[in-house]
N, C-alpha and C positions, 0 to 999 in steps of 0.2 A: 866450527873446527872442520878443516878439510880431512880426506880421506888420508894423504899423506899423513897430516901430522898424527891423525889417528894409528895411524898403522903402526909410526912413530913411537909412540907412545906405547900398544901394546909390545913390541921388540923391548923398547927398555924394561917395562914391568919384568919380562919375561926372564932378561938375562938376570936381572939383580936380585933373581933369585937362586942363580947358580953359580958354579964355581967360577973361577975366575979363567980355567983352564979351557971350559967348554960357551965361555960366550965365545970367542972365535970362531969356532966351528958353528955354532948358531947360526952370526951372521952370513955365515958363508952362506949354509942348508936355504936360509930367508932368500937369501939372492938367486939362489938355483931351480927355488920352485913354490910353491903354492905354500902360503904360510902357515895354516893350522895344521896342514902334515908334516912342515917341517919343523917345527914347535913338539908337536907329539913324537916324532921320529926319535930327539933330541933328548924327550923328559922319559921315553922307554930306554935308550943309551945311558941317561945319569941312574936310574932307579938299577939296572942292570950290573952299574959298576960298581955305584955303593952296595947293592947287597953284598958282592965278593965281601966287604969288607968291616960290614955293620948289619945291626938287626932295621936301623932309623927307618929304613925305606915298608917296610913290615908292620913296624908297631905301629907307623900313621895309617896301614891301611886297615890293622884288625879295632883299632879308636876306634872306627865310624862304624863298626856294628855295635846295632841296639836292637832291643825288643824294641815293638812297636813302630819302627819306621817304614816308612814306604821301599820296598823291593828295589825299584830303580832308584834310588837314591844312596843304597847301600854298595850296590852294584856297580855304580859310576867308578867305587872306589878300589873295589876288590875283583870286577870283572865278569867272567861268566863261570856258571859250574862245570862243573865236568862230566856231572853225573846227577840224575835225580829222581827220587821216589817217592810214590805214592802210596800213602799211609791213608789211613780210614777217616770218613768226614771229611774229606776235599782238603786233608794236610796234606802240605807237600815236604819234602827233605832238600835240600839242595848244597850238593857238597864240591867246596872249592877248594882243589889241592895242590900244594905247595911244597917247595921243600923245606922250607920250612913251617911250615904249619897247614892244619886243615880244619876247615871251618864248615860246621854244618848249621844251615838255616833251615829252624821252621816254618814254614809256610802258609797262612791263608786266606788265598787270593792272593794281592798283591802288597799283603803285609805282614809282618816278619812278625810271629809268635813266642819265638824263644829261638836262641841260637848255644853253642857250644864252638871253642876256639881249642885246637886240640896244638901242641908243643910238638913238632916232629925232630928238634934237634936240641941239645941238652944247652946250649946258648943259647937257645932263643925261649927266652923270660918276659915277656908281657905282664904289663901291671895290672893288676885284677879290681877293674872298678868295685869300688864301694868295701875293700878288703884294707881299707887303712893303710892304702898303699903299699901291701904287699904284691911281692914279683911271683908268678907262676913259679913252685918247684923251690920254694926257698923255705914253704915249710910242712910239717903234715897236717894232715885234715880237721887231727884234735889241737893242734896248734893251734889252728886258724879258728877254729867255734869246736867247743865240748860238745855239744851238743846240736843236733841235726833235727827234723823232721820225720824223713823221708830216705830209705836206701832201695838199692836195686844191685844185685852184682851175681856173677854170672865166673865160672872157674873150669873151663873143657880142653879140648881138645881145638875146638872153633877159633873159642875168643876169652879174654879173660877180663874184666872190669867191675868195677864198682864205682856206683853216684850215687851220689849224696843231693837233697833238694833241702833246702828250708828258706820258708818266707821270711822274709825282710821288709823293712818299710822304711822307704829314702825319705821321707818328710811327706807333709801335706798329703797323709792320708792314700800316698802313693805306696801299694804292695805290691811285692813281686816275686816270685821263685831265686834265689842264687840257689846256681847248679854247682858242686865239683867233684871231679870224677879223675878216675883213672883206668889207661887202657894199655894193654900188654903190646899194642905195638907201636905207641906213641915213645917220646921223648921218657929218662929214666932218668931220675932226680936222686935217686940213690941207692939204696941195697935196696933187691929184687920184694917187693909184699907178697910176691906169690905164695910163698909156703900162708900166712896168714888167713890170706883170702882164702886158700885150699881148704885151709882147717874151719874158717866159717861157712863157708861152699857145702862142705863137708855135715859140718852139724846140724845145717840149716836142712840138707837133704834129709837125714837121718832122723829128725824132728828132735834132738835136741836143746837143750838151754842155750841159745849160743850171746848171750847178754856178752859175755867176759872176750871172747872171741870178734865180737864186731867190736869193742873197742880198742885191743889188741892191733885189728887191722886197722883202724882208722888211727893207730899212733905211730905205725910204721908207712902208711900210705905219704906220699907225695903227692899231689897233684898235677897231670899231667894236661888237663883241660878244667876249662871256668866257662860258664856264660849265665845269664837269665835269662827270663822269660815266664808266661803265664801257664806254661804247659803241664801234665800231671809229670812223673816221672817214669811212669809204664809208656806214656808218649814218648819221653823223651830215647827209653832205651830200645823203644822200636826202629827209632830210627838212628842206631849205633851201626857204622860198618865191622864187617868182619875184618884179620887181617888180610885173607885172601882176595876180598873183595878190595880192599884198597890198594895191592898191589897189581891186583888186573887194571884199576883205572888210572893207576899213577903216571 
């Protein structure tokens, strides 16, 4: 095969997978200049236009995070952070922000520990692997499992959340952390849990019984972020932005 028909052939691959509107414009961009940048020029223009109008461009890129895979592989898809910390034992944090969504990756070395995909707009609904195909925000927390593990939650002036961790095991002896969590300045799925979380905030400060109170909030919670991974959950809320923090790097 010569380099023509090669070249050929990637152009077609390329268009028949777009609209019908933007192979012209393609083969224009192919004819004016160097074709892998204008290939990517074209597939930054389509991702661009469909977001105005869909999540589609979104949900393929938060798919491809998982525990466990290698950093630059993840990265191909979601791109670079914006921001990133370092947490104790050579974890890193590394957080990619969107407007619609933000996604923080645990780190170490150059492979992904646990991650968290947080809802920044009340449309955008990701389907929550391993949740029975449940969508982000569709139900609350005691919907989705009665019973949990592991909490963390937090009700100030700062910042306001609660996560939830408990182990799961997808087959073949494979366990893992599922995380979900809610944070006061994420995406809002429905009446406010703050008073809730206050009153377990609250009793929890105070050393009270608060049994009746953390279920309470976990029957009012939404879920505003989902991810897994093998991290503790004191890990995980180390590395929680504030809201001020997220609006300094957004």
């Amino acid at each position: 095969m010569d380099k023509v028909e090669l070249h050929n052939q990637k152009i077609s691959a390329i268009t028949n997978r777009l609209p019908t509107w933007l192979v012209s414009l393609v083969l224009l961009f192919v004819g004016l200049g160097n074709f892998t940048d204008s290939i990517e020029l074209m597939k930054n223009v389509y991702e661009s236009i469909s977001s105005k109008f869909s999540n589609q461009v979104e949900y393929d890129r938060t798919r491809h995070v998982r525990a466990g895979l290698n950093l630059a592989y993840v990265q191909d898809y979601i791109g670079e952070p914006q921001l990133l910390k370092e947490l104790e034992g050579g974890l890193q944090v590394r957080y990619y922000i969107d407007e619609k969504y933000l996604i923080s990756l645990y780190t170490q070395g150059e492979r992904v520990s646990a991650y968290l995909i947080f809802a920044r707009e009340d449309h955008f609904q990701p389907d929550m692997q391993g949740m029975n195909e449940q969508s982000l925000g569709d139900s609350s927390l005691f919907q989705l499992r009665q019973n949990t593990d592991r909490v963390a939650f937090e009700h100030s002036r700062n910042i306001a959340y609660f996560l939830e961790s408990k182990e799961v095991n997808f087959g073949g002896g494979y366990l893992t952390n599922s995380y979900l969590g809610w944070v006061n300045y994420a995406a809002q799925f429905g009446p406010s849990p703050s008073p809730q979380l206050g009153a377990l905030y609250d009793a929890e400060m105070l050393g009270e019984n608060s049994a009746g109170k953390l279920t309470a909030a976990r029957e009012h919670i939404r879920p505003n972020a989902f991810g897994y991974g093998e991290l503790s959950i004191e890990q995980l809320q180390r590395g929680l932005l504030t809201s001020a923090e997220l609006r300094f790097f957004d």
